[in-house]
TORPA-4810 file (N, C-alpha, C, O; in nm, 3 decimals):
<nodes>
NODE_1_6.217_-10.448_-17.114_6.253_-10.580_-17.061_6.307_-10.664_-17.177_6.274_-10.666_-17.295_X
NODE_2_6.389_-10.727_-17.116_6.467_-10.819_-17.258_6.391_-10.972_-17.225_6.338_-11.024_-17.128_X
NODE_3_6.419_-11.009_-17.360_6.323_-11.174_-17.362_6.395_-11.290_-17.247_6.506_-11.341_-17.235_X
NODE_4_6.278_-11.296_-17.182_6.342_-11.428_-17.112_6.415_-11.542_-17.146_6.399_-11.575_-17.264_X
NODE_5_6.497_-11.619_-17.074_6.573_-11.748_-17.163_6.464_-11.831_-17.134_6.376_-11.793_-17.057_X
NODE_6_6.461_-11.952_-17.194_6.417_-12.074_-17.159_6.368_-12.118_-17.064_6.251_-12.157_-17.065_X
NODE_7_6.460_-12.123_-16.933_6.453_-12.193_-16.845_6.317_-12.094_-16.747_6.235_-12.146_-16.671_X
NODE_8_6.325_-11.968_-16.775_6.282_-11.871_-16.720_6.090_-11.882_-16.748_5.999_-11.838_-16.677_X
NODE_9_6.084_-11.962_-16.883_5.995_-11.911_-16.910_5.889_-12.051_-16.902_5.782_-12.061_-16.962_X
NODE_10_5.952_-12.155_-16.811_5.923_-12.303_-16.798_5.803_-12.310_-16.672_5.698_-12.373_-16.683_X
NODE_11_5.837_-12.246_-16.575_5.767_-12.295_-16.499_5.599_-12.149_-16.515_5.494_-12.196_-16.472_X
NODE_12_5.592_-12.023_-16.561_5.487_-11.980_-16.599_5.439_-12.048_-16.708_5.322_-12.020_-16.733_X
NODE_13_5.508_-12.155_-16.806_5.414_-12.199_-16.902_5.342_-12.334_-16.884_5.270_-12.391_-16.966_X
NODE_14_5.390_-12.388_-16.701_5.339_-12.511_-16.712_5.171_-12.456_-16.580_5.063_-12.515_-16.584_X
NODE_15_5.205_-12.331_-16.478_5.108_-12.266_-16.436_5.015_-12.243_-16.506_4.906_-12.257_-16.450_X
NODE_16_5.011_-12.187_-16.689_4.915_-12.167_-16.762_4.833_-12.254_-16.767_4.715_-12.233_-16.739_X
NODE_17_4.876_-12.363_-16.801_4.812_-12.506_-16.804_4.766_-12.584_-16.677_4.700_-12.687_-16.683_X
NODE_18_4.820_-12.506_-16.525_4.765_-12.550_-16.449_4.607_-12.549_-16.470_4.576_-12.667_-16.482_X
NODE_19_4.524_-12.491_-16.478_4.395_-12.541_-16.532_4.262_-12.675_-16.595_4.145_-12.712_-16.596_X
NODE_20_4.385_-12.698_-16.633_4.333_-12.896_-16.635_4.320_-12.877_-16.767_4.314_-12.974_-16.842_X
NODE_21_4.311_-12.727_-16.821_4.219_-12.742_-16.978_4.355_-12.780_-17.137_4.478_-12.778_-17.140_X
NODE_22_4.267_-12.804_-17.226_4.338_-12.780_-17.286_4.443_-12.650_-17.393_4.379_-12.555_-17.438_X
NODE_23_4.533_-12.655_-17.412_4.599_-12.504_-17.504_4.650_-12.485_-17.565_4.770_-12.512_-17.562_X
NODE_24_4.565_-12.401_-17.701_4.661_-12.416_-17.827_4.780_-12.288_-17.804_4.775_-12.176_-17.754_X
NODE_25_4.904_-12.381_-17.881_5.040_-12.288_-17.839_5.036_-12.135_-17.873_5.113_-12.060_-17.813_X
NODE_26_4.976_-12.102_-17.939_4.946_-11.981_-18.005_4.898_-11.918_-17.879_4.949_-11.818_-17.830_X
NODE_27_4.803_-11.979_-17.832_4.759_-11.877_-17.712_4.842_-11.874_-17.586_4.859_-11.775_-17.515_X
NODE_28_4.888_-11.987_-17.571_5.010_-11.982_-17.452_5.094_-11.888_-17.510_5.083_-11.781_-17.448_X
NODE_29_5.162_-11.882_-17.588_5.302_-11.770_-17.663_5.222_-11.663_-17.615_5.246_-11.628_-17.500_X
NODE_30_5.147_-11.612_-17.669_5.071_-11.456_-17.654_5.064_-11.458_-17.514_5.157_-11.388_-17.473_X
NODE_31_4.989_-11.512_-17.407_5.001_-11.517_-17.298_5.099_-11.498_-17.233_5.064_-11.424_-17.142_X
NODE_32_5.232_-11.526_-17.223_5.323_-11.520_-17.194_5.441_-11.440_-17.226_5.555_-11.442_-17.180_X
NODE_33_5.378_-11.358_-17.329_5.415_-11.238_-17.430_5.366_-11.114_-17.319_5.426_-11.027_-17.255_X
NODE_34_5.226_-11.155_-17.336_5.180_-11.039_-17.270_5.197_-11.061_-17.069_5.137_-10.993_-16.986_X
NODE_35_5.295_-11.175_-17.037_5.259_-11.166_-16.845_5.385_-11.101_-16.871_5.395_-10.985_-16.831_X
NODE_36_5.522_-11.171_-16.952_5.636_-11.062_-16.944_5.661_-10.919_-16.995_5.772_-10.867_-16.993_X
NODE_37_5.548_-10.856_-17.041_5.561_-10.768_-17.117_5.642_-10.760_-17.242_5.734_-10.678_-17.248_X
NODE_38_5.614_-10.840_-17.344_5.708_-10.854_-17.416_5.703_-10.739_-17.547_5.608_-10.756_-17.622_X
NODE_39_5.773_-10.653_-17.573_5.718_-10.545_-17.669_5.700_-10.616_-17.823_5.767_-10.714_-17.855_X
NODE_40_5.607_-10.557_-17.908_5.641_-10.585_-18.045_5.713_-10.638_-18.124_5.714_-10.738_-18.195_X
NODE_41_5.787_-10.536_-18.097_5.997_-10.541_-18.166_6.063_-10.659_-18.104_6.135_-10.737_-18.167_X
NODE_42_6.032_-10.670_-17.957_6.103_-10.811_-17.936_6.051_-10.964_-17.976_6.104_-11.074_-17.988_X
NODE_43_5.888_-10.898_-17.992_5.798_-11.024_-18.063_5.886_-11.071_-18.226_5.890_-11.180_-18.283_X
NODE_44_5.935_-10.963_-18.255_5.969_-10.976_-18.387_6.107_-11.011_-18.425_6.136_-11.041_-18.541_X
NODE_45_6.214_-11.008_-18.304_6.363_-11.053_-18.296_6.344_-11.199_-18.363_6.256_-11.284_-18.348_X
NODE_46_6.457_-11.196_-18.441_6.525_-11.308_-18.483_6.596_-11.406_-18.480_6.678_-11.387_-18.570_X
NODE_47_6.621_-11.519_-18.422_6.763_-11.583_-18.407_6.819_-11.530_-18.476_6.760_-11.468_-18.565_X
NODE_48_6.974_-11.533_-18.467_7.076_-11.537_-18.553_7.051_-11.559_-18.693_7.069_-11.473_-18.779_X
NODE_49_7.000_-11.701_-18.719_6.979_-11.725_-18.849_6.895_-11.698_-18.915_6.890_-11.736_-19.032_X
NODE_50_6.786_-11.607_-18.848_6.668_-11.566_-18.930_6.593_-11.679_-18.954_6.535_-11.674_-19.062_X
NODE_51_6.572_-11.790_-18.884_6.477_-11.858_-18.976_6.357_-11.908_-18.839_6.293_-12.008_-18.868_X
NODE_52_6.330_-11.854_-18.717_6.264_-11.844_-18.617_6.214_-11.701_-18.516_6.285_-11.600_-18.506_X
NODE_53_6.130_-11.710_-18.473_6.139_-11.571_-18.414_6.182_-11.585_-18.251_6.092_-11.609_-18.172_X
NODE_54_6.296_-11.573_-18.211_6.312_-11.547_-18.058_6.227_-11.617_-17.933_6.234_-11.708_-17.851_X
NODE_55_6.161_-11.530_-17.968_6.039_-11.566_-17.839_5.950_-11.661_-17.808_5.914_-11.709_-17.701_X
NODE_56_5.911_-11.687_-17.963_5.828_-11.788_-17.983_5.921_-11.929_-17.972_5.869_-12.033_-17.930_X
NODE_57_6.055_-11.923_-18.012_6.153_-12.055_-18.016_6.160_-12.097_-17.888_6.135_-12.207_-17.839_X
NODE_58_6.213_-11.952_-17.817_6.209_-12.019_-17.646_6.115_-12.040_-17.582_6.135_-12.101_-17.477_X
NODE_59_5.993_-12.005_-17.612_5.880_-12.092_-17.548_5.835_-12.225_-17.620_5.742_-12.303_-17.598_X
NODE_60_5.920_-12.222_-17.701_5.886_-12.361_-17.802_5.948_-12.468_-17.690_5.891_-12.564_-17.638_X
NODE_61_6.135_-12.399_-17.664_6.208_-12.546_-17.613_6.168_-12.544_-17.458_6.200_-12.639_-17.387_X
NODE_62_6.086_-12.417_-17.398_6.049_-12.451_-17.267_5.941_-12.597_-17.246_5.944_-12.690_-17.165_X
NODE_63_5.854_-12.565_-17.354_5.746_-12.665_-17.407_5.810_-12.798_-17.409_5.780_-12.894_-17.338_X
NODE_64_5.908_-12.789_-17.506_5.977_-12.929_-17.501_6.029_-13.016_-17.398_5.994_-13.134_-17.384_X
NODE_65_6.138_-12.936_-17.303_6.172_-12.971_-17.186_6.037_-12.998_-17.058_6.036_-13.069_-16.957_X
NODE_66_5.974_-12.942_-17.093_5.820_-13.000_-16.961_5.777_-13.083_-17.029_5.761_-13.185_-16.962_X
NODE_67_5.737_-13.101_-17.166_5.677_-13.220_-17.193_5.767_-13.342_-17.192_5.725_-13.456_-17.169_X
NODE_68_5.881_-13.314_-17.216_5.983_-13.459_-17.248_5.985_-13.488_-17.075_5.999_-13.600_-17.027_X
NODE_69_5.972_-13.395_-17.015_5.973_-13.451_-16.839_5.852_-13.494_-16.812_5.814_-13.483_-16.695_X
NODE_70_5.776_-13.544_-16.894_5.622_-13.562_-16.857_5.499_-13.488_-16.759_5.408_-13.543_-16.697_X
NODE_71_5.531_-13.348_-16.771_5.484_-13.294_-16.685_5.363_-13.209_-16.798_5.291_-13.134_-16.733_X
NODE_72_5.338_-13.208_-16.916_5.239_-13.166_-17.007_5.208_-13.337_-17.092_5.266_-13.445_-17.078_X
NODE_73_5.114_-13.305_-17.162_5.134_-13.421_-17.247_5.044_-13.339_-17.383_4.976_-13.236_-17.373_X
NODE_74_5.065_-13.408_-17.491_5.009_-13.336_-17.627_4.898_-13.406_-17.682_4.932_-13.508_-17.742_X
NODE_75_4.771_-13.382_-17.679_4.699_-13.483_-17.710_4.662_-13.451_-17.865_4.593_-13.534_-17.925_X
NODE_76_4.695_-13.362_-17.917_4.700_-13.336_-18.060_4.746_-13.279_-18.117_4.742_-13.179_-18.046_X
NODE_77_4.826_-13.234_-18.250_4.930_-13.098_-18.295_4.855_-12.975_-18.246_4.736_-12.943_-18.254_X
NODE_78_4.994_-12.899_-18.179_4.963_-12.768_-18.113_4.858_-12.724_-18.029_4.782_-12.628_-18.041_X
NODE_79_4.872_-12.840_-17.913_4.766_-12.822_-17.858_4.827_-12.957_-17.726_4.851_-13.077_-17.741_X
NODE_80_4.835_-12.861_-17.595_4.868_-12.947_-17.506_4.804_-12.922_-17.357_4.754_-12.813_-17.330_X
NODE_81_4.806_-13.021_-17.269_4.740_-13.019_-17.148_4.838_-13.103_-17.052_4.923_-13.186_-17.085_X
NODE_82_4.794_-13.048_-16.897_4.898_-13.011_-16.781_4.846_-13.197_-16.724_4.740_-13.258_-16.709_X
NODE_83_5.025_-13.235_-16.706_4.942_-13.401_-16.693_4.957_-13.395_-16.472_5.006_-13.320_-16.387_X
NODE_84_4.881_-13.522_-16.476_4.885_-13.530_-16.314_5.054_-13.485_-16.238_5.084_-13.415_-16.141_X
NODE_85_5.122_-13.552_-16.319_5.293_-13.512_-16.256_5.300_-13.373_-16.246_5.347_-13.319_-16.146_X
NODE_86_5.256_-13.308_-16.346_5.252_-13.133_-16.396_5.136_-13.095_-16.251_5.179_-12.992_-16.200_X
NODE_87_5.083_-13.116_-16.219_5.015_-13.068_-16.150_5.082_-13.111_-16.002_5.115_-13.006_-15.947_X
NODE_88_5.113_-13.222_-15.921_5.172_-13.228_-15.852_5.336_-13.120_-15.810_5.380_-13.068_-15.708_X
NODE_89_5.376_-13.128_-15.933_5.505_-13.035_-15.968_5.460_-12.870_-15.926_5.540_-12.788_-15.881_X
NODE_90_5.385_-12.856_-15.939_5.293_-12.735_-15.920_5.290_-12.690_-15.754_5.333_-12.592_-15.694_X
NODE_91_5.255_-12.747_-15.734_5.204_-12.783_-15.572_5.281_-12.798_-15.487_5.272_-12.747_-15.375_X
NODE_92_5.401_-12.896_-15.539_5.472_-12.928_-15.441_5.637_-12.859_-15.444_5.728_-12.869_-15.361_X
NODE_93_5.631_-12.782_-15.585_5.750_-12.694_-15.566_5.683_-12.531_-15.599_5.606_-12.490_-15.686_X
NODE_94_5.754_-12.462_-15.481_5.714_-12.323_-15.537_5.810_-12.239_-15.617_5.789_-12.136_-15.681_X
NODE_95_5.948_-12.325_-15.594_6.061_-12.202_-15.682_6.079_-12.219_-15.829_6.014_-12.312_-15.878_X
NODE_96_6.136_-12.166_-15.891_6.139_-12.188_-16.001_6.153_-12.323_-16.097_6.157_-12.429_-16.035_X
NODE_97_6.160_-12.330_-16.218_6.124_-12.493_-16.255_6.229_-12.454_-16.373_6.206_-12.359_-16.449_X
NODE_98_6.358_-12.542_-16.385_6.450_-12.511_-16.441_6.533_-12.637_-16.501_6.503_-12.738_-16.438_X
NODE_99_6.598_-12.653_-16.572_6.658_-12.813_-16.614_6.715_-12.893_-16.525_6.723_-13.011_-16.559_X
NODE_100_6.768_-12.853_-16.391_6.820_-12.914_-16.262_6.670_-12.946_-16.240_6.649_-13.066_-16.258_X
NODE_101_6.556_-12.873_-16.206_6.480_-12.903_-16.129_6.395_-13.021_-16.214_6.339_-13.112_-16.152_X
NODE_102_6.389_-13.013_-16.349_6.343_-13.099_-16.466_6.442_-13.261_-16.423_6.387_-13.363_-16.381_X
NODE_103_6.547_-13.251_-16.440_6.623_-13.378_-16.373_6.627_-13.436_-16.283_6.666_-13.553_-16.281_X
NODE_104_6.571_-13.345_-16.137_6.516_-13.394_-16.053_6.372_-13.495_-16.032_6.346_-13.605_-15.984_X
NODE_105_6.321_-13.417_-16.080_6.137_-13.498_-16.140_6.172_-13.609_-16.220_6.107_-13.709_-16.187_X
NODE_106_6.244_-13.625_-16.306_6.265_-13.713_-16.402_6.359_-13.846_-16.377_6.351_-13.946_-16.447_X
NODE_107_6.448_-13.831_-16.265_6.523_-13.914_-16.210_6.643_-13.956_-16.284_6.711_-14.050_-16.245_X
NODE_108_6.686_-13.852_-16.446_6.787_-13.863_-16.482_6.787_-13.721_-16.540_6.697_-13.639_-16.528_X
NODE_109_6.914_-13.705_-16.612_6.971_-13.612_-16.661_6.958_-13.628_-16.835_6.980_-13.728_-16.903_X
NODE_110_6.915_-13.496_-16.880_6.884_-13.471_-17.024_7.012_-13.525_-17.142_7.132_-13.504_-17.125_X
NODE_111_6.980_-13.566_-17.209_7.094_-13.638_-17.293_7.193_-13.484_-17.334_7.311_-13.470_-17.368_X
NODE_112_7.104_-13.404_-17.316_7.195_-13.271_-17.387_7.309_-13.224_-17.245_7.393_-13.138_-17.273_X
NODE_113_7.309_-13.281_-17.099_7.355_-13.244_-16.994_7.481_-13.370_-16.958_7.576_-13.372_-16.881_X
NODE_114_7.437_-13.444_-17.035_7.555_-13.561_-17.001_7.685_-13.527_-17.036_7.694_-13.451_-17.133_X
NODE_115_7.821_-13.573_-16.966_7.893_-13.541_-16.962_7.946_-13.676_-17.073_8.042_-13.712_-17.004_X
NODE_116_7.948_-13.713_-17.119_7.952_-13.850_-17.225_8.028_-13.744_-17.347_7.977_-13.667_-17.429_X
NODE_117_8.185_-13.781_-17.312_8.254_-13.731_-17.446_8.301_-13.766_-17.518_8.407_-13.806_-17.470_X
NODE_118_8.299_-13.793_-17.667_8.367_-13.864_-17.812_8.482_-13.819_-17.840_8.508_-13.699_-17.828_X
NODE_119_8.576_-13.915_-17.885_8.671_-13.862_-17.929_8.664_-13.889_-18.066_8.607_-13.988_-18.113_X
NODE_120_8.731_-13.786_-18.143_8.732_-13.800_-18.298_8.892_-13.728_-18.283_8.932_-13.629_-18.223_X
NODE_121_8.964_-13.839_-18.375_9.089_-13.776_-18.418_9.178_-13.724_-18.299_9.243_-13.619_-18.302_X
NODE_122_9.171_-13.810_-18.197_9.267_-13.758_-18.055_9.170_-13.630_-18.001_9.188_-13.590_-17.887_X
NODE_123_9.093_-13.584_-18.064_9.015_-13.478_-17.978_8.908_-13.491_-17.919_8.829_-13.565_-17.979_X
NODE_124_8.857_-13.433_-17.786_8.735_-13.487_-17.693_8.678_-13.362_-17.734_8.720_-13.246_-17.738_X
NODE_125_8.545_-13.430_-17.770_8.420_-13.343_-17.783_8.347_-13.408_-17.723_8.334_-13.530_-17.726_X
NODE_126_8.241_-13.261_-17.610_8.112_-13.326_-17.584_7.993_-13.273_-17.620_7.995_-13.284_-17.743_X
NODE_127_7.883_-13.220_-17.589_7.786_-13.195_-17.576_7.824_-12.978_-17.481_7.908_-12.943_-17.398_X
NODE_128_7.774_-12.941_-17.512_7.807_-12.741_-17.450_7.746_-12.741_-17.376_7.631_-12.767_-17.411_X
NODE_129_7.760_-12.722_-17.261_7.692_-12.690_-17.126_7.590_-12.600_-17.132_7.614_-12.489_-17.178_X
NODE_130_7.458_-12.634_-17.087_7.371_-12.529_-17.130_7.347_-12.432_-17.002_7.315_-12.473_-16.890_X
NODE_131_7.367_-12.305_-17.035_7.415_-12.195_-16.930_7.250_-12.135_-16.931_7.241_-12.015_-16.904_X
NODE_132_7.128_-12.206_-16.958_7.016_-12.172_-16.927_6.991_-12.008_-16.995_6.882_-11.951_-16.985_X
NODE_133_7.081_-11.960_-17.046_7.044_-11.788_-17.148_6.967_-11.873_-17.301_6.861_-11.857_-17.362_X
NODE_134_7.037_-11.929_-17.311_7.049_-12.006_-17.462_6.962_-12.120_-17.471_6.981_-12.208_-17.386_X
NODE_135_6.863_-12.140_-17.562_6.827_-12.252_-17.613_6.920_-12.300_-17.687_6.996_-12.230_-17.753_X
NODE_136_6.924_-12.471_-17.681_7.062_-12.517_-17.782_7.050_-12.515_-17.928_7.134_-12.560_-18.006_X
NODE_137_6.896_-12.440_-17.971_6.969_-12.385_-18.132_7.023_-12.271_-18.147_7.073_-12.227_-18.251_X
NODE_138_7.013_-12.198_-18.002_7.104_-12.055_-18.022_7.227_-12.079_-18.020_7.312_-12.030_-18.094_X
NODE_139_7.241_-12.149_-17.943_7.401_-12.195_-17.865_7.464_-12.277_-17.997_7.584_-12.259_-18.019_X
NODE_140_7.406_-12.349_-18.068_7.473_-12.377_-18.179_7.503_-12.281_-18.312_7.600_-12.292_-18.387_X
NODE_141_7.370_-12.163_-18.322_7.389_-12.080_-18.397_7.487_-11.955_-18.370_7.536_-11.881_-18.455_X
NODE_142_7.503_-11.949_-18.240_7.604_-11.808_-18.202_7.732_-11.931_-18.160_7.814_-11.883_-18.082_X
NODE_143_7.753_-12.041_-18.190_7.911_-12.145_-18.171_7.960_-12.098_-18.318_8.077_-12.060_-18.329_X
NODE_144_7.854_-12.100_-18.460_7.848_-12.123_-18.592_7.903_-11.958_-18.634_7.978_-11.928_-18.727_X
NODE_145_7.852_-11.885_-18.550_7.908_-11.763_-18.601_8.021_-11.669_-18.551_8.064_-11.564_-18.600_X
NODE_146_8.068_-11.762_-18.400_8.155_-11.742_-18.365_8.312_-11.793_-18.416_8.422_-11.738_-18.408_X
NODE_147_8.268_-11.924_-18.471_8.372_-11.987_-18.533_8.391_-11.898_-18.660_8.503_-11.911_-18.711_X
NODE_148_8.324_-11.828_-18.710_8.309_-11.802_-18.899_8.365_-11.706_-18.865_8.460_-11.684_-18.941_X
NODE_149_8.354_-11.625_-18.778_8.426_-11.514_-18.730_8.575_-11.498_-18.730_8.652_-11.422_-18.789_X
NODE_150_8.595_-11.635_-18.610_8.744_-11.644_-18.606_8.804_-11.669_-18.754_8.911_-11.611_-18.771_X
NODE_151_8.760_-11.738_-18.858_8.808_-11.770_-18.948_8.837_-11.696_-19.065_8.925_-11.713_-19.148_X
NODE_152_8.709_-11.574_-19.053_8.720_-11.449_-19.162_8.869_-11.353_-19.076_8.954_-11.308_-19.153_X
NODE_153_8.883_-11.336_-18.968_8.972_-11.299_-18.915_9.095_-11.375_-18.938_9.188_-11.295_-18.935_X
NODE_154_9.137_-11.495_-18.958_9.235_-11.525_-18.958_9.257_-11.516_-19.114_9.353_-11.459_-19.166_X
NODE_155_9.170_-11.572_-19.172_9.201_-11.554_-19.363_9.237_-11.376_-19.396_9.336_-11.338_-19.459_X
NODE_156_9.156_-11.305_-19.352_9.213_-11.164_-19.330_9.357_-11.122_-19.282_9.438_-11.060_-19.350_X
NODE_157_9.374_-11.166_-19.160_9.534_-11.154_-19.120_9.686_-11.228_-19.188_9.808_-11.214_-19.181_X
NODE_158_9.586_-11.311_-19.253_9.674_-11.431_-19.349_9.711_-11.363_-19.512_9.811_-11.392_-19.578_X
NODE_159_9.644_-11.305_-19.538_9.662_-11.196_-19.669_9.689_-11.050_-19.642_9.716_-10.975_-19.736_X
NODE_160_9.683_-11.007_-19.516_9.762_-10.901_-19.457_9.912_-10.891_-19.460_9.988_-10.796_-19.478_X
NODE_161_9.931_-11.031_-19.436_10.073_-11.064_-19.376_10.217_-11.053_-19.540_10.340_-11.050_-19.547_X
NODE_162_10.088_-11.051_-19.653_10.199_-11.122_-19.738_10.193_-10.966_-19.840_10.110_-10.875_-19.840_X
NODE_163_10.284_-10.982_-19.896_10.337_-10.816_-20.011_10.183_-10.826_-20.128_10.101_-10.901_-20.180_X
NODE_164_10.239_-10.649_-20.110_10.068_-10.603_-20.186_10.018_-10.634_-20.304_9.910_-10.602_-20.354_X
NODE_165_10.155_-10.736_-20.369_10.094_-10.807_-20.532_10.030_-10.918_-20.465_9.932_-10.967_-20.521_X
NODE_166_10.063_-10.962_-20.367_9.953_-11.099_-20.327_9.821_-11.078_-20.315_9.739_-11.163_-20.350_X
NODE_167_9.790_-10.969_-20.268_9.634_-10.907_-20.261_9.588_-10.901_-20.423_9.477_-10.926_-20.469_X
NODE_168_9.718_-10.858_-20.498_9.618_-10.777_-20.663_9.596_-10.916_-20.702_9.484_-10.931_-20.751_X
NODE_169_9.676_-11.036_-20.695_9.644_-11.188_-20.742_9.519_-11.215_-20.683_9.429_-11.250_-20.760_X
NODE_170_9.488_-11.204_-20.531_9.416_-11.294_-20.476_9.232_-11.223_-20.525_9.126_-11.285_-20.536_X
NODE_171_9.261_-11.081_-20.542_9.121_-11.006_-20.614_9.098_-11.118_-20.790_9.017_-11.206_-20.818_X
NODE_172_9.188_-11.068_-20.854_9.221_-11.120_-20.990_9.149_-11.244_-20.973_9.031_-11.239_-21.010_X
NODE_173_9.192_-11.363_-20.924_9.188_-11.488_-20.921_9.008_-11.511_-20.865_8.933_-11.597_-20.911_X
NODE_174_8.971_-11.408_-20.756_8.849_-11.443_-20.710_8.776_-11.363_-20.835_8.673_-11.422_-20.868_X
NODE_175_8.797_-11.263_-20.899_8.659_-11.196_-21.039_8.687_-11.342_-21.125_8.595_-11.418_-21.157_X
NODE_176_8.800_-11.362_-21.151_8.818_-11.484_-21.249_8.730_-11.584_-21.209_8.641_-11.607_-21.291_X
NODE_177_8.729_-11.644_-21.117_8.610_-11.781_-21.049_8.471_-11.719_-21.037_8.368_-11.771_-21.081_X
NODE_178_8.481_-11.570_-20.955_8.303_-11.585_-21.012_8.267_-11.577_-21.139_8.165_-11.635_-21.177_X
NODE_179_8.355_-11.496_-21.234_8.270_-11.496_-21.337_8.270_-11.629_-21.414_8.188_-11.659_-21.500_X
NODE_180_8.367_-11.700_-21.374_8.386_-11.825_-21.461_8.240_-11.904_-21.462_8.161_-11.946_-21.546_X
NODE_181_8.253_-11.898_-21.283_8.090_-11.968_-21.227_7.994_-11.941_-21.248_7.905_-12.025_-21.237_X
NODE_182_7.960_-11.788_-21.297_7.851_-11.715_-21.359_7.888_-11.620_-21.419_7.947_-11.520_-21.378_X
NODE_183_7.836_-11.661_-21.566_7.880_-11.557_-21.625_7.793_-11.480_-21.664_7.817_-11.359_-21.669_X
NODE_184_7.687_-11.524_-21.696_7.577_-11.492_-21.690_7.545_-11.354_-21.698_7.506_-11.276_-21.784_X
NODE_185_7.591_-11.351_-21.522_7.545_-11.288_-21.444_7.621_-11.132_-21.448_7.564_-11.041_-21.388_X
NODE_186_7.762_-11.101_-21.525_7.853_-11.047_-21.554_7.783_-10.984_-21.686_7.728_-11.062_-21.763_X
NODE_187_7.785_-10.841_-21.715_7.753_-10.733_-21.782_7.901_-10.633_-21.787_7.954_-10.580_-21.689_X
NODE_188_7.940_-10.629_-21.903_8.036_-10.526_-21.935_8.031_-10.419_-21.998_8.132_-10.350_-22.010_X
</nodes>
């Protein structure tokens, strides 16, 4: 089984807490590790950037999104309990509990869902539609490596394009700057 997204993993983490009690996140993650079957290896996946583990992130921003809807509340670090709204929410919806259904309870729409676009420099930027696979630090980290991508590709096709002494310069010129920058580090 592959790791659930976010949205997926919102409404079993606010059932956990149906209980009234309180729960440290550690034990919700494991819990929810072990209702999806989550193997080892996927316990151990990485974002992109290596600096979170997968599973634990998306039950982090499921956490976030129920509590910012007031449907948990935190009464101390890492450690939260199911508030009266959370419990009504419970009860009175049986299908899934998802950022539409979060906007519904809440009576507005998440600042990350607004359609509110800036322009910088004649260009409209807004906010990335969240397609519910992605938490929005994935969605920013696979935007970050999608762009770096296009760009190693185009600097590649851009020194493709030009005669084969342009390549022996463009090697030359880059040993010249690192070693300039470290020389240190350079053994002959």
């Amino acid at each position: 089984m592959s790791i659930p997204d976010f949205q997926t993993l919102m409404r079993p983490l606010l059932e956990l807490h149906g209980d009234g009690e309180q729960h440290i996140n550690r034990d919700l993650v494991n819990a929810l590790a072990q209702q999806f079957s989550i193997t080892e290896d996927e316990r151990r996946q990485m974002l992109p950037s290596g600096r979170a583990k997968m599973f634990d992130n998306r039950v982090g921003w499921a956490k976030t999104y129920i509590s910012n809807a007031g449907l948990i509340a935190a009464p101390r670090r890492a450690i939260s309990i199911i508030t009266a709204k959370g419990q009504r929410l419970l009860k009175e919806h049986a299908g899934p509990i998802n950022l539409k259904v979060l906007a519904e309870v809440t009576g507005s729409t998440s600042a990350l869902n607004k359609k509110r676009k800036t322009t910088v420099d004649g260009e409209r930027f807004g906010p990335a539609e969240i397609d519910g696979k992605e938490t929005p630090e994935e969605a920013f980290e696979n935007a970050y490596l999608k762009i770096r991508a296009d760009v190693e590709r185009e600097i590649i096709a851009k020194i493709l394009a030009n005669p084969p002494d342009f390549m022996e310069r463009v090697i030359v010129d880059l040993v010249v700057k690192i070693h300039v920058s470290s020389p240190q580090q350079w053994v002959f």
